[in-house]
C-alpha positions as CSV (number, residue, x, y, z in Angstrom):
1,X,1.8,-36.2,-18.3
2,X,3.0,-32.5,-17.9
3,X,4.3,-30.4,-20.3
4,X,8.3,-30.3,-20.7
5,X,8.7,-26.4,-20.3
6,X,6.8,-26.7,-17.0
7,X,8.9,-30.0,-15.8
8,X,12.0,-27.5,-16.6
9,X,10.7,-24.7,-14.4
10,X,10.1,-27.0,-12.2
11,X,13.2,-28.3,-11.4
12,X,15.4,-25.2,-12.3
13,X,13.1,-23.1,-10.0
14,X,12.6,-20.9,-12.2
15,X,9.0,-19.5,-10.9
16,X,10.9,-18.5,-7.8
17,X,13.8,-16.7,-9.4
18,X,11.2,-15.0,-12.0
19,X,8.6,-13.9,-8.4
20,X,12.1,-12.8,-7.0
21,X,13.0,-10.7,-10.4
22,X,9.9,-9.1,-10.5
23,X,9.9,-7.8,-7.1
24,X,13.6,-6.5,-7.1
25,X,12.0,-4.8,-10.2
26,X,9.3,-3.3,-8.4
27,X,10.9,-2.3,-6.0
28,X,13.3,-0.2,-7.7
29,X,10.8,1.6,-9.7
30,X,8.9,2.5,-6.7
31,X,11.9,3.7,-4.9
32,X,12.9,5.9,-8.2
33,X,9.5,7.1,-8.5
34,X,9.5,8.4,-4.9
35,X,13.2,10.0,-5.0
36,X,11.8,11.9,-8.1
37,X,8.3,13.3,-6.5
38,X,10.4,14.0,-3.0
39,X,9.8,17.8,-2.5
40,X,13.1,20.3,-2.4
41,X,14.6,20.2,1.2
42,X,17.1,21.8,3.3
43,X,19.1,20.1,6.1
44,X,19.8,22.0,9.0
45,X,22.7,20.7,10.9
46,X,24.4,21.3,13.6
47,X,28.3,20.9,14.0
48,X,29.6,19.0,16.5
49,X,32.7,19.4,18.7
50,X,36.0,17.1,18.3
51,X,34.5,15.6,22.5
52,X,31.2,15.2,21.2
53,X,32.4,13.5,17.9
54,X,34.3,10.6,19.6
55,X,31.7,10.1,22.6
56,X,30.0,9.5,19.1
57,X,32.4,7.4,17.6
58,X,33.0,5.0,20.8
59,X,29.2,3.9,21.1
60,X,28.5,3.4,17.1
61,X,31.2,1.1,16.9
62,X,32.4,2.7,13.7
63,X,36.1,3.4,12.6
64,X,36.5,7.5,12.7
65,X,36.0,9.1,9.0
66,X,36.8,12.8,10.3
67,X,37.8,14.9,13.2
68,X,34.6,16.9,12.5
69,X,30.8,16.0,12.3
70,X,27.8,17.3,12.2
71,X,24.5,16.0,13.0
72,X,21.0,16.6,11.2
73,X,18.5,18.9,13.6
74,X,16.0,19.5,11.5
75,X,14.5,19.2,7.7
76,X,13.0,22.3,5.7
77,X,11.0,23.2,2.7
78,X,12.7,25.8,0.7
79,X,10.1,28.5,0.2
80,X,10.4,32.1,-0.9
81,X,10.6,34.1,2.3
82,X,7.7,36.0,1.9
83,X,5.7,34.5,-0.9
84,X,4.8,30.7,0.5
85,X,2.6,29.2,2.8
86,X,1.0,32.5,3.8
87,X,-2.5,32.9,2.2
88,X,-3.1,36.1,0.5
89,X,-6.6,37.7,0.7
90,X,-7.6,39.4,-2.8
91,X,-7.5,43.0,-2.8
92,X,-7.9,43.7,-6.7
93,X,-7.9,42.1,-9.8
94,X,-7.6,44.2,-12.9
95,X,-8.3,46.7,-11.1
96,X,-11.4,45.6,-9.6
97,X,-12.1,45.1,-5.9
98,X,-13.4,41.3,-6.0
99,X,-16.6,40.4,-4.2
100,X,-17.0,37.7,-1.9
101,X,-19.5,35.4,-2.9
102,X,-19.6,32.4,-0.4
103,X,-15.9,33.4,1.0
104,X,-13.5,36.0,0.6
105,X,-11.5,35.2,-2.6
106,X,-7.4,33.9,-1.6
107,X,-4.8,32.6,-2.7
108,X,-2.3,29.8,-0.7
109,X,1.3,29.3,-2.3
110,X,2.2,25.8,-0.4
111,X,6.2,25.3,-0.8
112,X,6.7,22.1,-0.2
113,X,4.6,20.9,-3.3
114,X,4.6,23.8,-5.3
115,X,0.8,24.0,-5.0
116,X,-1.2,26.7,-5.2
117,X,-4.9,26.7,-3.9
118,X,-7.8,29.4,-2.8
119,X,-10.9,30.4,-3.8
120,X,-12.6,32.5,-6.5
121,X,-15.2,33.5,-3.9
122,X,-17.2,30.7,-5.2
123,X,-15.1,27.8,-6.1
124,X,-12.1,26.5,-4.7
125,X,-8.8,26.7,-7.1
126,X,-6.0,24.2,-7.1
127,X,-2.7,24.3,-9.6
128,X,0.8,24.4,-9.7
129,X,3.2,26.8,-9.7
130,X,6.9,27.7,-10.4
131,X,10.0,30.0,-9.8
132,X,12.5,29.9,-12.8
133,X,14.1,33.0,-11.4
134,X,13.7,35.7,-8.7
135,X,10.3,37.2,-9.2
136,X,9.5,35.0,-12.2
137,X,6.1,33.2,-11.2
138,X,4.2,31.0,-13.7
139,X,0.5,29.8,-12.6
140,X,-1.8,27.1,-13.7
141,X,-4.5,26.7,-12.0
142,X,-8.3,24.8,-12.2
143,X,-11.2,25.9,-10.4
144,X,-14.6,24.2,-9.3
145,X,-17.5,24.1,-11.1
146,X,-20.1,25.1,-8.3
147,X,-22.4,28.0,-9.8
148,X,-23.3,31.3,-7.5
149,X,-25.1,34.0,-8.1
150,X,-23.3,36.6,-10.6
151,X,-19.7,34.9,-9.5
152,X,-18.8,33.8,-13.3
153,X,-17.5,36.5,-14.6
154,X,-15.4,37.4,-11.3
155,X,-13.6,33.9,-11.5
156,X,-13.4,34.1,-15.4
157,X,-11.4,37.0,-14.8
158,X,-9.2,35.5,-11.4
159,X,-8.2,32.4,-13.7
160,X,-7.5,34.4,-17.1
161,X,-5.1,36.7,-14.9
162,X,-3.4,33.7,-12.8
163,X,-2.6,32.4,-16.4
164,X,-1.1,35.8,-17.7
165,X,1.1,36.1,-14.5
166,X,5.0,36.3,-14.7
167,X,6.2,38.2,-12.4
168,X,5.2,38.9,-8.6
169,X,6.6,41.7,-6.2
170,X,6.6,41.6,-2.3
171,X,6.3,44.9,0.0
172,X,5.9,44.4,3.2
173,X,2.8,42.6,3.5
174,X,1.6,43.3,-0.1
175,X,1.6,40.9,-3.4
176,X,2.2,42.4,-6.5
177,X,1.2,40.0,-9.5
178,X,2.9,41.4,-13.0
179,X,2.0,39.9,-16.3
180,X,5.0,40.3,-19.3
181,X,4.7,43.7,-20.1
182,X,4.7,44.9,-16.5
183,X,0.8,45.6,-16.3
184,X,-0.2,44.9,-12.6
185,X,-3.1,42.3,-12.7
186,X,-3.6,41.5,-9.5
187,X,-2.8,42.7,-5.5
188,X,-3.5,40.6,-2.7
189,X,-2.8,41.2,1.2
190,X,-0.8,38.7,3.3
191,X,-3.8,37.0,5.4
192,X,-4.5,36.3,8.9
């Protein structure tokens, strides 16, 4: 003899609708989550003439919404011209020409994630960054835990100036890294 909540499941197929409810559920979290973690874009398009636009319109088999369309040729990553995805080969810090321990210390502003990464000369870094305005930069950034030879203080003093940066300034192939009372902390060279 079964129980009478299970014989009304049973026969209202309830199971089925609540697998069906759960999965409709899923999958509009996962589609939220995925819209919100999508990195900033640009579409490049390309408009296309009234000819093109009805050769267009006669093979989709779709009623005509405008006299003009355009057609998407390519997707891009806003960057800042300039700043991202170039790496940038340390040239001082505080001052300081940095040493190259196990590799010449970097840094690698990726646009499309707003990721930074490098190297101290020892460790690798990784972080985040962000633009609030132009030439307002805010870092964070971790680095390894691999020891070298006298290296410590030099990344010490990479991460406690990443942290202090707010400003940055671009000339020609030069980075400028500000903190908030204008005192240049570090300068970096656009890389190879």
């Amino acid at each position: 003899m079964s129980d009478p909540l299970q014989q009304q499941a049973l026969a209202s197929n309830c199971p089925t609708r609540l697998g069906w409810l759960k999965l409709v559920l899923l999958s509009s979290s996962l589609a939220i989550t995925a819209c919100q973690s999508t990195p900033a874009q640009k579409i490049v398009t390309q408009k296309i003439t009234n000819s093109t636009a009805s050769t267009a319109k006669a093979t989709s088999h779709q009623p005509p919404a405008s006299t003009t369309a355009y057609r998407p040729l390519a997707v891009k990553n806003v960057g800042i011209p300039g700043l991202t995805d170039f790496r940038w080969d340390l040239v001082s810090i505080n001052s300081k020409n940095p040493q190259p321990f196990i590799n010449r210390p970097y840094l690698f502003l990726q646009s499309a994630a707003k990721t930074i990464s490098g190297s101290t000369g020892c460790n690798a870094l990784t972080g985040n960054y962000q633009i609030a305005e132009p030439q307002a930069l805010k870092i964070q950034a971790l680095a390894g835990h691999m020891a070298c030879d006298d290296a410590l203080a030099q990344e010490a003093e990479i991460m406690d100036v990443l942290g202090r940066v707010t400003r940055y300034q671009l000339q020609q192939n030069m980075l400028y890294l500000y903190d908030q009372n204008g005192a240049l902390l570090m300068t970096a060279r656009a890389g190879q």
